[in-house]
C-alpha positions as a Markdown table, in Angstrom:
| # | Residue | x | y | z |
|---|---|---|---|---|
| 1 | Unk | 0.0 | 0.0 | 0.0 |
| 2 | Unk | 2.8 | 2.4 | 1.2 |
| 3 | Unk | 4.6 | 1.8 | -2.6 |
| 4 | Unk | 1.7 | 1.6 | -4.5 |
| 5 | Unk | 0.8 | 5.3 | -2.5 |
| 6 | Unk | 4.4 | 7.0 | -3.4 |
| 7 | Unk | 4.0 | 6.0 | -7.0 |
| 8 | Unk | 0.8 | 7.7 | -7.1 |
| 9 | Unk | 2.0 | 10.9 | -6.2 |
| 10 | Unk | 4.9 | 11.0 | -8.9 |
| 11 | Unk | 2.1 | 12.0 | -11.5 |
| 12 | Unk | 1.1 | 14.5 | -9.4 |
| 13 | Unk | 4.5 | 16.3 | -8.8 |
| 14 | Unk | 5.1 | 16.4 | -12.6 |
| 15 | Unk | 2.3 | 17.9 | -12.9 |
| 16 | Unk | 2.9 | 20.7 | -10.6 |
| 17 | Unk | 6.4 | 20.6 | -11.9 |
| 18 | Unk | 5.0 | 21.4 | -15.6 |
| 19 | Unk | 2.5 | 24.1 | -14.3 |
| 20 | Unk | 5.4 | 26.0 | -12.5 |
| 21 | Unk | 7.6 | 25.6 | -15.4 |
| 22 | Unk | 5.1 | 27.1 | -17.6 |
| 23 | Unk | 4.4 | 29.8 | -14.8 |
| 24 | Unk | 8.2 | 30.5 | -15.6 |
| 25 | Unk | 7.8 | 30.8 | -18.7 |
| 26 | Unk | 5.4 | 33.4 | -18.9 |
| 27 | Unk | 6.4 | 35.5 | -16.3 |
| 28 | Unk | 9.8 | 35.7 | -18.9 |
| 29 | Unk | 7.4 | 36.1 | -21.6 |
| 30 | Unk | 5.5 | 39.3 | -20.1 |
| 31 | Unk | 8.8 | 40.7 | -18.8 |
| 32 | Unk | 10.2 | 40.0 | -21.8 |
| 33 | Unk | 6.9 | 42.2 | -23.5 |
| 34 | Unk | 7.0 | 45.0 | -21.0 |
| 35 | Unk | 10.6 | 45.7 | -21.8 |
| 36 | Unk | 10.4 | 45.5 | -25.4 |
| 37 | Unk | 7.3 | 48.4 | -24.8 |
| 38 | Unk | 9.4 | 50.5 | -22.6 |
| 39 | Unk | 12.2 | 50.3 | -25.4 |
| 40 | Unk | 9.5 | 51.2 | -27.7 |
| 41 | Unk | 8.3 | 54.4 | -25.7 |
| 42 | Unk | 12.5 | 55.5 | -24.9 |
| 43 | Unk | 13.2 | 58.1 | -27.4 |
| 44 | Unk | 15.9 | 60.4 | -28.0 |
| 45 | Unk | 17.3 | 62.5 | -30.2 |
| 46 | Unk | 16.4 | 66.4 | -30.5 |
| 47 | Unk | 13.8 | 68.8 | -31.3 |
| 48 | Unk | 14.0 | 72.1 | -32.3 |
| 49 | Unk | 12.2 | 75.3 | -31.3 |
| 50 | Unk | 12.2 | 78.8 | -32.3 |
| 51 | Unk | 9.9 | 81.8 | -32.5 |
| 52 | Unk | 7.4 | 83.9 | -30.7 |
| 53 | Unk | 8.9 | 85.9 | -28.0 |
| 54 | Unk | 5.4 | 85.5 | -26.2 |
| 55 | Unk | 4.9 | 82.0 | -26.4 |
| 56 | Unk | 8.8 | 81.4 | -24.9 |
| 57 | Unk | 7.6 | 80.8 | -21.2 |
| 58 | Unk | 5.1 | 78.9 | -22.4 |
| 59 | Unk | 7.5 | 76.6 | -24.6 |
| 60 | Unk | 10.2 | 76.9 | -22.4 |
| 61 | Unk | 8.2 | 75.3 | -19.6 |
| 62 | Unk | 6.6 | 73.0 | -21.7 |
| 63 | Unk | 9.8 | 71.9 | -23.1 |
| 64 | Unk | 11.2 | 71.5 | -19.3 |
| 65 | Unk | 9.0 | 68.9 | -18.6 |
| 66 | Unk | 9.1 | 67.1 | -21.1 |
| 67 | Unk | 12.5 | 66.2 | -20.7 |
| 68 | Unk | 12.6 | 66.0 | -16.5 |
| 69 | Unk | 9.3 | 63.4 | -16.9 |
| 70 | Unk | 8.9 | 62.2 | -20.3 |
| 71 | Unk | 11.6 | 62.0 | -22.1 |
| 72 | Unk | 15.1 | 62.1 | -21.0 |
| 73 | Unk | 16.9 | 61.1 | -23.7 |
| 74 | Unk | 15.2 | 64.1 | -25.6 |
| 75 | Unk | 16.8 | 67.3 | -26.2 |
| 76 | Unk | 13.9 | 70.0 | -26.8 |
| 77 | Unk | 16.1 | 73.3 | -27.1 |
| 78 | Unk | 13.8 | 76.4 | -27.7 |
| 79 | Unk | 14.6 | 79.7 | -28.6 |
| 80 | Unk | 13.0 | 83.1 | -29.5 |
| 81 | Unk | 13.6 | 84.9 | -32.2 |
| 82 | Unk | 10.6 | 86.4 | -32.7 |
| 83 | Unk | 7.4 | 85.0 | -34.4 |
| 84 | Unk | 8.6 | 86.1 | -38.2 |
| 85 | Unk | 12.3 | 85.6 | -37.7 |
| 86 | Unk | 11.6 | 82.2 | -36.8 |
| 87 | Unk | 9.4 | 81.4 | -39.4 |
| 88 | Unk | 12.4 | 82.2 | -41.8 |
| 89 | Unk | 14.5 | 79.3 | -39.9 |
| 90 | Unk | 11.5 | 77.1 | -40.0 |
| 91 | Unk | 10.7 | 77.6 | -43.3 |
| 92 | Unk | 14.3 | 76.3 | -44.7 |
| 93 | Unk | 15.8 | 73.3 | -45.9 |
| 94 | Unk | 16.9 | 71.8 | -42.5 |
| 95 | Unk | 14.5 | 73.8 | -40.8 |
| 96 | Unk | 13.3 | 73.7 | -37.3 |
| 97 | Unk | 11.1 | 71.6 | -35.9 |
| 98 | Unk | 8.7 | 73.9 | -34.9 |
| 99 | Unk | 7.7 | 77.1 | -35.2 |
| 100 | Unk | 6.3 | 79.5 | -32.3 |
| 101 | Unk | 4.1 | 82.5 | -33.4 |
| 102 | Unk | 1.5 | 85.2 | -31.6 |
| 103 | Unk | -0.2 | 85.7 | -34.8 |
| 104 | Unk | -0.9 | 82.8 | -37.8 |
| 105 | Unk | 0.9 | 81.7 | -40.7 |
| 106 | Unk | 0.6 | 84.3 | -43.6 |
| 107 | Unk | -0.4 | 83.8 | -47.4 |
| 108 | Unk | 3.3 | 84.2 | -48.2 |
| 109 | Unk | 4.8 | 82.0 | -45.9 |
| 110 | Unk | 2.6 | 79.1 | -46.9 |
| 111 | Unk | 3.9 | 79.5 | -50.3 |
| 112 | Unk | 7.2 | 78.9 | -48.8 |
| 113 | Unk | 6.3 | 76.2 | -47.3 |
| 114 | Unk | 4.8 | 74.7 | -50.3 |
| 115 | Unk | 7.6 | 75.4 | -52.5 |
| 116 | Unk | 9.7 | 73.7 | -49.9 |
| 117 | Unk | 7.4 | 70.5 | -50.0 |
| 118 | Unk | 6.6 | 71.0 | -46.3 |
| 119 | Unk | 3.2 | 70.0 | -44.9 |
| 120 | Unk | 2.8 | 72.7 | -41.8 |
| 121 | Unk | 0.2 | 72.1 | -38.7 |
| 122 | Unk | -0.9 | 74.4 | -37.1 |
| 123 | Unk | -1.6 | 74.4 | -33.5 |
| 124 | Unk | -3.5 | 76.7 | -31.5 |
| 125 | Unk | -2.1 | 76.1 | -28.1 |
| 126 | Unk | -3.4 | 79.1 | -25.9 |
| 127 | Unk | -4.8 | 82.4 | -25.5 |
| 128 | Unk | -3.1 | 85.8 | -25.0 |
| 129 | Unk | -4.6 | 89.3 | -24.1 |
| 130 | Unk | -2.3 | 91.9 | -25.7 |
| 131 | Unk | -1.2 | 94.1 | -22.2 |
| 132 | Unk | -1.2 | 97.9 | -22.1 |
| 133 | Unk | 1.8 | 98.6 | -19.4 |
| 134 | Unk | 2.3 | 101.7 | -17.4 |
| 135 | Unk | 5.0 | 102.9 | -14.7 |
| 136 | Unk | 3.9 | 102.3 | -11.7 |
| 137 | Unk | 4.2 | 106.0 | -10.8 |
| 138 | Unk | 1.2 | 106.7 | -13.0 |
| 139 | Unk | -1.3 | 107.3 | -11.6 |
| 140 | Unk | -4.1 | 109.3 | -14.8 |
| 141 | Unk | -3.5 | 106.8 | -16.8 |
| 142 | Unk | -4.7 | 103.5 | -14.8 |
| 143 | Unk | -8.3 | 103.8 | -17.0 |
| 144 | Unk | -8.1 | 104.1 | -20.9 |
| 145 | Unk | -10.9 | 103.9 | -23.4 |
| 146 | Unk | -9.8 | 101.6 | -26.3 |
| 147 | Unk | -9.7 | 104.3 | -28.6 |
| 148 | Unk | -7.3 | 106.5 | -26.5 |
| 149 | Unk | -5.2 | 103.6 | -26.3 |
| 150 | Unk | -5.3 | 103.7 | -30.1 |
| 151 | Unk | -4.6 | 107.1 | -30.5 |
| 152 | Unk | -1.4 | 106.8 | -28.5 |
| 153 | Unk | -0.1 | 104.7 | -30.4 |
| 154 | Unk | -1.4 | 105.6 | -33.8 |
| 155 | Unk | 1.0 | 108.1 | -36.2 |
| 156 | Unk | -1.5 | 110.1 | -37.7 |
| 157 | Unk | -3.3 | 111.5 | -34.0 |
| 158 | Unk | -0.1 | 112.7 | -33.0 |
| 159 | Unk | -0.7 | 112.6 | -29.2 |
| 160 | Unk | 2.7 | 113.9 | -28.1 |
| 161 | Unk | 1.7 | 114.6 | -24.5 |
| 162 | Unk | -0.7 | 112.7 | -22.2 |
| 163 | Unk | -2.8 | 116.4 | -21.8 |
| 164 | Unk | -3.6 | 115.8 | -25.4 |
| 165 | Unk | -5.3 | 112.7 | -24.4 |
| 166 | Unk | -7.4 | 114.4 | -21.7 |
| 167 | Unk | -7.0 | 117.5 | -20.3 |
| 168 | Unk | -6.3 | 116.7 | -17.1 |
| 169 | Unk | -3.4 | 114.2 | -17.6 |
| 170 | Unk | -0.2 | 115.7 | -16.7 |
| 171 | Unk | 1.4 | 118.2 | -19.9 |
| 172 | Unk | 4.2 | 115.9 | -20.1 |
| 173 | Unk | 5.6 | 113.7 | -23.4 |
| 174 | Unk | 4.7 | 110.3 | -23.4 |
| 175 | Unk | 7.2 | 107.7 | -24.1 |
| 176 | Unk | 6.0 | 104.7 | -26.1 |
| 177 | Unk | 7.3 | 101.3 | -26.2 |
| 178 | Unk | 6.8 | 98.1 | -27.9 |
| 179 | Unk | 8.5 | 94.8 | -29.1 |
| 180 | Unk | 9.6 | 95.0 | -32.7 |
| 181 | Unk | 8.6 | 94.0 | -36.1 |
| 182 | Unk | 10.2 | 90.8 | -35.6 |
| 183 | Unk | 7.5 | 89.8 | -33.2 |
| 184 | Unk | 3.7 | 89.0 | -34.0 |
| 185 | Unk | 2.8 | 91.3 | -30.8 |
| 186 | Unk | 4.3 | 94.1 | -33.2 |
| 187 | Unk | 1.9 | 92.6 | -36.2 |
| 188 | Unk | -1.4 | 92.4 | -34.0 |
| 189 | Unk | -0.8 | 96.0 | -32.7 |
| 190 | Unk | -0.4 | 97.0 | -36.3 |
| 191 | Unk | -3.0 | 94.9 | -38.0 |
| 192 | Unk | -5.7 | 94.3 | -35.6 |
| 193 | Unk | -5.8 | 97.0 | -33.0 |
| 194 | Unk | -4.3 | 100.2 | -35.5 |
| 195 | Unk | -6.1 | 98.4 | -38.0 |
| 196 | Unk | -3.1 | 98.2 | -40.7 |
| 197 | Unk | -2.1 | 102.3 | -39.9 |
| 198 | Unk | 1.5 | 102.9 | -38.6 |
| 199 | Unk | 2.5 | 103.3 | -35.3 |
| 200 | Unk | 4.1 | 106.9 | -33.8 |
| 201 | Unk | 7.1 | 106.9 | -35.1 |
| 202 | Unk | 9.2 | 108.2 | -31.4 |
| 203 | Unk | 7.9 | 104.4 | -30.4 |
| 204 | Unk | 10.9 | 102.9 | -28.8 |
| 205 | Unk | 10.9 | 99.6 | -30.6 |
| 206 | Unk | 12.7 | 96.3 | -29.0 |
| 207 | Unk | 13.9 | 92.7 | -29.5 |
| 208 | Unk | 13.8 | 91.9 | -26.2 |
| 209 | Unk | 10.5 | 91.7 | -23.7 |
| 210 | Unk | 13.3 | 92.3 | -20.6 |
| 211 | Unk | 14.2 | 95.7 | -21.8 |
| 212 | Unk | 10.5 | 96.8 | -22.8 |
| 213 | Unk | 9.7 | 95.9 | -18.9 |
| 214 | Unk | 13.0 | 97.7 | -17.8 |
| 215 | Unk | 12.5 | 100.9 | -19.9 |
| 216 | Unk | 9.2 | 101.5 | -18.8 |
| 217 | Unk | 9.4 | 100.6 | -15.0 |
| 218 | Unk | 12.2 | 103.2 | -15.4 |
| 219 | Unk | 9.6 | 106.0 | -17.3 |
| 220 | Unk | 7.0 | 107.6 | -15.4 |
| 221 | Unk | 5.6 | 108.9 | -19.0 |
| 222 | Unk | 6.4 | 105.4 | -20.7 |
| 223 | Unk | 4.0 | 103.2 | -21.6 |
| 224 | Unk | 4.6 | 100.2 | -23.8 |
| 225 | Unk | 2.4 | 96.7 | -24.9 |
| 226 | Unk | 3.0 | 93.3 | -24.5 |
| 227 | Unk | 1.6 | 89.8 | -23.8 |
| 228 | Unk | -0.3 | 89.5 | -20.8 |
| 229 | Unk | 1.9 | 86.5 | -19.7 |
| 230 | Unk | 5.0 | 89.3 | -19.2 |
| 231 | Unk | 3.0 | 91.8 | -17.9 |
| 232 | Unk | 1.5 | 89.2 | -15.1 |
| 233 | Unk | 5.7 | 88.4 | -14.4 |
| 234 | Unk | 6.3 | 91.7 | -13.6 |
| 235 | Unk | 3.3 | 93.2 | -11.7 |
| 236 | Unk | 5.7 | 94.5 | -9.1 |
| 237 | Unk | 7.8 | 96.9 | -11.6 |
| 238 | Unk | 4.4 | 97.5 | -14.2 |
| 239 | Unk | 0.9 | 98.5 | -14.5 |
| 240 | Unk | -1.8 | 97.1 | -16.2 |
| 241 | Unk | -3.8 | 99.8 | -18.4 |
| 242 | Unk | -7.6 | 98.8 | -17.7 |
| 243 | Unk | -9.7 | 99.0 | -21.0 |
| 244 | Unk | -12.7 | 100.6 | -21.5 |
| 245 | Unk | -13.8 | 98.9 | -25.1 |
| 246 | Unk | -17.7 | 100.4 | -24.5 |
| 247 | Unk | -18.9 | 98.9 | -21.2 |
| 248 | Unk | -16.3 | 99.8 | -18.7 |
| 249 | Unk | -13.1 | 99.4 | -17.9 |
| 250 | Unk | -11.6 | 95.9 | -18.2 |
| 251 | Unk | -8.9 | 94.3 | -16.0 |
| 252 | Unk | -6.7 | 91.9 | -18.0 |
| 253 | Unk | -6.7 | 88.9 | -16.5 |
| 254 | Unk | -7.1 | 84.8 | -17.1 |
| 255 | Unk | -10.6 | 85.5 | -16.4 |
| 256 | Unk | -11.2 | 88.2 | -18.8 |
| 257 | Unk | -8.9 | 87.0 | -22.0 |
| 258 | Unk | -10.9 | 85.0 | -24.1 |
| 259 | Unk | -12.2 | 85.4 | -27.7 |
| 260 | Unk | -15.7 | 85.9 | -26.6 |
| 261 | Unk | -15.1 | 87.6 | -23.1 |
| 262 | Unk | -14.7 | 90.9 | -22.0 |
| 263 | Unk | -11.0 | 91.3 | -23.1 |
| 264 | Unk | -12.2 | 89.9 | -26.8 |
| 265 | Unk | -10.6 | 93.2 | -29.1 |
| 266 | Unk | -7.3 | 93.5 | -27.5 |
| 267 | Unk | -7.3 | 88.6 | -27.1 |
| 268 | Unk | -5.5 | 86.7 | -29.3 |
| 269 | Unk | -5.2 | 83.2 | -30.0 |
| 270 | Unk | -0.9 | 82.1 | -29.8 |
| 271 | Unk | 0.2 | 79.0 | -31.6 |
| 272 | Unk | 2.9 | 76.4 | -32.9 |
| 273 | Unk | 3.3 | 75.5 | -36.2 |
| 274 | Unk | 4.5 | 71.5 | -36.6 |
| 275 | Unk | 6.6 | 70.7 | -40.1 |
| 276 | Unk | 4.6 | 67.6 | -40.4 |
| 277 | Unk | 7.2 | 66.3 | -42.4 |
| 278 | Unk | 9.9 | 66.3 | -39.4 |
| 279 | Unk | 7.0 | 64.4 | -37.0 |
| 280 | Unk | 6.6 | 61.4 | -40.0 |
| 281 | Unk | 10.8 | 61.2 | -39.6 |
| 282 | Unk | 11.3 | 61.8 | -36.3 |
| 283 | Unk | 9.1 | 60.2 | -33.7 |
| 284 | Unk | 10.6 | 62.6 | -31.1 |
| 285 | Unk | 9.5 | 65.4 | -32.8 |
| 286 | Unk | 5.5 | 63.7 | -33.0 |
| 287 | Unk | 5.8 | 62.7 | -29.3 |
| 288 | Unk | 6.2 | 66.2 | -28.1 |
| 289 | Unk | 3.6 | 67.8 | -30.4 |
| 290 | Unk | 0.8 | 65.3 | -28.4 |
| 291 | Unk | 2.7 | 66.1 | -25.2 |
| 292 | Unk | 2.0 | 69.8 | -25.5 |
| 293 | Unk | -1.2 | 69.1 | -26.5 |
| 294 | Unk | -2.2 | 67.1 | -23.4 |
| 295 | Unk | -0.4 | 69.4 | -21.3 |
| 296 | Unk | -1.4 | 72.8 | -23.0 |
| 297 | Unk | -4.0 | 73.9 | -20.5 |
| 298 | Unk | -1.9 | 73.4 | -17.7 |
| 299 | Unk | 1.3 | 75.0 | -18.9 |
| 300 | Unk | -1.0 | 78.1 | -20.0 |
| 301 | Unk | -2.5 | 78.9 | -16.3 |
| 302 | Unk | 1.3 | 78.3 | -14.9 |
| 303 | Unk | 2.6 | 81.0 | -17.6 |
| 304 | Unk | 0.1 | 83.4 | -18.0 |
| 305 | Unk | -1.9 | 82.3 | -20.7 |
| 306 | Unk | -5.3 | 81.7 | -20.5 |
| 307 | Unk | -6.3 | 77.8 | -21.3 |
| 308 | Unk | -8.0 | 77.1 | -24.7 |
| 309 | Unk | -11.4 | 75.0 | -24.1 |
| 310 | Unk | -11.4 | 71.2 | -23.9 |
| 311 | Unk | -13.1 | 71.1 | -27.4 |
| 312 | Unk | -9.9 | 72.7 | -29.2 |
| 313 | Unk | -7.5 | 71.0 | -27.3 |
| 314 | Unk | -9.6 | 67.8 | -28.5 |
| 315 | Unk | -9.5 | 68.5 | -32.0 |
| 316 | Unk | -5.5 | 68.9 | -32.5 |
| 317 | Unk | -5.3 | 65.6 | -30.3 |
| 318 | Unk | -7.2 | 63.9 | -33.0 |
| 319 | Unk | -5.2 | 65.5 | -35.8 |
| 320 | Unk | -1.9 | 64.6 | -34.1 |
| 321 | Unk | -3.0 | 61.4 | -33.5 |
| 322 | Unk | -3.8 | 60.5 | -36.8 |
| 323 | Unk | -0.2 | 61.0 | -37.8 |
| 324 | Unk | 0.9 | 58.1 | -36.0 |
């Protein structure tokens, strides 16, 4: 009985043997899957930014991280030339990756592009109000109407001192500033809010948004435009002009900046443009156009942007997408 007892159980440990064996196995086999997906999902290589000195802090911390929690073995280097410089280095052989800009693609620069073979995306990733700045020492000039902002700025009124705005405003010359025609801030100014008429021609024009925020905080007379994102930066060296565009003054804020809100003349959509072309070559390139897609309305509220809607940000997901 003992014998005939042992020999049953042989069956049973070759059995258990087999099922442990093939336990093994697969426990290899799904290791051996979820490292081959992790390879998969490792990138590297580089992508290339340049552009819109607005969107910068916006790209800049987007770009950030992407490296520090995405990708590591990415390089994203961004830079800001200003929206049409940089769409002369996109729109090259060898180009950049991407393209920021505060104002869209133009007729002749999708010609380019087109001549060049290159399929562009566009890619609305936030909103901007454009920011009347004062120094913080002035203290008549807190409450504008739109169209005194206009004629401040505009040539052809020739408001030289701020008593030929109102009366009561101080008899001294006002100072202008403004970022440069290099910049689509400098094109929206001109094209939208002067409606296509130059600006006065004293304007103290600059590359950088640093020194526009240094001149005026320096100039109790100066008063200059930006994005909102600087302006909100710097609210210990500036002023924010409040606009009056027919039913009161208007505080530029995240609140107030949208396309259909109260801010609505002076708001302006700000966006990326993707050469579709490097995103089909380079998976690096297509990862971080979804990235800053799914991470758009975030980065926007962090750097003074206001967030598009959840519709939009829907839409280029499934464009993007479909590039895979």
């Amino acid at each position: 009985m003992k014998r005939l007892k042992r020999l049953s159980v042989l069956p049973m440990l070759a059995s258990v043997m087999i099922f442990a064996t093939a336990c093994s196995g697969g426990e290899k086999s799904a290791e051996t899957t979820n490292e081959a997906q992790e390879s998969q999902s490792q990138l590297e290589g580089s992508v290339v930014i340049d552009g819109s000195g607005t969107v910068y802090p916006f790209m800049a911390k987007m770009a950030e991280n992407y490296m520090s929690n995405e990708q590591e073995d990415v390089s994203v280097e961004v830079s800001r030339a200003g929206t049409s410089a940089g769409f002369e280095k996109f729109l090259a052989e060898n180009g950049t990756d991407y393209n920021d800009a505060s104002r869209q693609i133009k007729d002749e620069e999708k010609a380019k592009a087109e001549e060049l073979g290159m399929e562009v995306k566009e890619m609305k990733v936030a909103l901007d109000g454009i920011t009347i700045v004062i120094n913080k020492e002035n203290d008549w000039a807190k409450e504008l109407t739109q169209q005194e902002v206009i004629d401040i700025f505009l040539a052809s009124e020739g408001k030289k001192k701020w008593s030929d705005v109102r009366p009561d405003f101080p008899a001294e010359e006002i100072k202008t500033y403004g970022p440069n025609e290099n910049h689509g801030t400098y094109e929206f100014m001109f094209e939208k809010i002067l409606d296509e008429q130059p600006l006065v021609e004293s304007i103290n024009l600059q590359q950088d948004y640093s020194i526009l925020v240094d001149l005026v905080s320096k100039d109790k007379n100066g008063i200059g435009f930006f994005g909102y994102g600087y302006y909100a930066n710097n609210k210990d060296k500036l002023s924010a002009v409040n606009v009056d565009f027919g039913k009161g003054p208007v505080e530029p804020s995240l609140k107030t900046i949208k396309e259909d809100g109260d801010y609505a003349p002076f708001t302006r959509p700000v966006f990326t443009y993707l050469n579709v072309n490097h995103a089909k070559e380079k998976p690096q390139v297509l990862d971080y156009a979804i990235y800053t897609m799914k991470n758009a309305q975030e980065i926007a509220a962090e750097t003074g942007f206001a967030p598009l809607s959840d519709e939009d940000i829907q839409a280029v997901m499934e464009e993007l997408n479909g590039l895979k």
